[in-house]
C-alpha positions as CSV (number, residue, x, y, z in Angstrom):
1,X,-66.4,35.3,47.2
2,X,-64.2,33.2,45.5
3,X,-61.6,36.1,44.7
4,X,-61.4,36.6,48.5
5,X,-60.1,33.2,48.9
6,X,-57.8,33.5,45.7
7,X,-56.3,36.6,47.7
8,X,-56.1,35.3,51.5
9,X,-53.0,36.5,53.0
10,X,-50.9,33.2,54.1
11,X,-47.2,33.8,55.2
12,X,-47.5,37.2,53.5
13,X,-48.9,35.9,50.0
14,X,-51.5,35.3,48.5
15,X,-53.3,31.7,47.8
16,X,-53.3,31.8,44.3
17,X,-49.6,32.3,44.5
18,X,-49.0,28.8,46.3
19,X,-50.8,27.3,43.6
20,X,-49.1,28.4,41.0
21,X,-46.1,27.1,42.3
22,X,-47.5,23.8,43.6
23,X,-48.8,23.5,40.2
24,X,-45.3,24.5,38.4
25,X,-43.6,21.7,41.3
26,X,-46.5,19.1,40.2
27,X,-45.2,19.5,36.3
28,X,-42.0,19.5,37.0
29,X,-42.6,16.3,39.2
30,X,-45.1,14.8,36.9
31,X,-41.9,14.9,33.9
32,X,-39.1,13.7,35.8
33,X,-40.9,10.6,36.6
34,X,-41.5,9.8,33.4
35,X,-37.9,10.8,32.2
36,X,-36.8,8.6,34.6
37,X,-38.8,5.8,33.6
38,X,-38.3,6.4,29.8
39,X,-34.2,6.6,31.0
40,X,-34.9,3.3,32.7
41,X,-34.3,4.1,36.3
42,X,-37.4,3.2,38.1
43,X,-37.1,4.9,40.7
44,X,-40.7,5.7,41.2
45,X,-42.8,2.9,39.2
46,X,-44.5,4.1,35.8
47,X,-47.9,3.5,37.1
48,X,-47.9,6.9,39.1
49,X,-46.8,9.1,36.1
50,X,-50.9,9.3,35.2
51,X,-52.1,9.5,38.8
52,X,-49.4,12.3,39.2
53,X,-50.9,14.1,36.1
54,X,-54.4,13.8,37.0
55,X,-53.4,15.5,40.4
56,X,-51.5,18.6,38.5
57,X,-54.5,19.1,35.7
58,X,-56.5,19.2,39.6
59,X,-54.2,21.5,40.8
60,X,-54.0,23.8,37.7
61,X,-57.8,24.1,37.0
62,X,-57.6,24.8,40.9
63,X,-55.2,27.6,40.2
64,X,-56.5,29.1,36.9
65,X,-60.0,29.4,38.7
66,X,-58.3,31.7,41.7
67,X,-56.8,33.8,38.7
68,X,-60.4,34.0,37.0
69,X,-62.0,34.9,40.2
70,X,-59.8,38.1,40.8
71,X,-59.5,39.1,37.3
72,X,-63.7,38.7,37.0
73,X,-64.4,39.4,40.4
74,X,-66.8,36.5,41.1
């Protein structure tokens, strides 16, 4: 059930695809903000670098559950 959503077609790709790369964007976004604020350019306040990494450890669990799904086939 689960690997069928994993494997919905959406603009020719899979699901699990999209969030893999939403979850390599969230990392990515999740370090420059606090490289920034360890630089000292506060662009984006501090505060949000733990919300932002709650929201990617989310989105990863999210992702490596879709992978789990297809390669278990539950």
């Amino acid at each position: 059930m689960i690997s069928k959503i994993a494997l919905t077609l959406f603009l020719g790709f899979p699901l699990v695809m999209y969030s893999g790369i939403l979850t390599f964007l969230m990392i990515l976004f999740t370090a420059t903000v606090g490289l920034l604020n360890f630089k000292g350019i506060f662009i984006i306040p501090f505060k949000w670098h733990p919300k932002l990494a709650v929201i990617t450890i989310i989105i990863a669990m999210i992702h490596a559950f879709f992978g789990l799904s297809i390669l278990f086939n539950f």
